[in-house]
N, C-alpha and C positions, 0 to 999 in steps of 0.2 A: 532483468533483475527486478522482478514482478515480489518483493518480500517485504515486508513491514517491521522496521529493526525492535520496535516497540512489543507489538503482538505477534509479530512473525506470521502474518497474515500470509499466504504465496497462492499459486496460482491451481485452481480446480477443475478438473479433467472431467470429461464427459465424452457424452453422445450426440449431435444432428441427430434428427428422427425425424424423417421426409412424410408424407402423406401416405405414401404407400409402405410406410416402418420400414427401409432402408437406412441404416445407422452409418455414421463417418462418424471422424474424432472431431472433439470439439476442444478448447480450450478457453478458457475463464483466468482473465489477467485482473489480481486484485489493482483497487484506485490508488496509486503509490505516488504520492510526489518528493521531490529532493526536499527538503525546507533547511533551512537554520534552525539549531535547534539548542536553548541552553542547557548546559548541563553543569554537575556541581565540579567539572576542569574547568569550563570555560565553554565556547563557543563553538558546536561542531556540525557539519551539515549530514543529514541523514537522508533515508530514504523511510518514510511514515504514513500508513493509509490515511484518505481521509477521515473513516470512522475515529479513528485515535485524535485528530487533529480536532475535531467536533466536539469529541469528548471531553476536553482538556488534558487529557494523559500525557503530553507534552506542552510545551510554553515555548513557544516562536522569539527566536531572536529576533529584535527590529536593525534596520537598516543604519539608522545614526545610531550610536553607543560610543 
């Protein structure tokens, strides 16, 4: 569950491309962590990249409250 509930960041498909340009599948898992996260209900935990987290685009619940 590689998705970012914020920007809906997910995951980017690709190619390996060896020395000799032989191609395999590759995959690209966006930086997703769970956090706390507040919102105008109340307290809910998500899944949010870090770029969002950096950004301030969300506000982290703390631990005491």
């Amino acid at each position: 569950m590689a998705k970012c509930a914020i920007c809906e960041k997910a995951v980017h498909f690709g190619n390996n491309v060896s020395h000799s340009h032989r191609r395999s599948n590759h995959i690209w898992n966006s930086n997703v962590k769970s956090v706390r996260v507040k919102t105008e209900t109340g307290v809910r935990r998500m899944y949010v990249c870090t770029s969002c987290l950096r950004s301030g685009k969300v506000e982290r619940a703390g631990k005491a409250e």
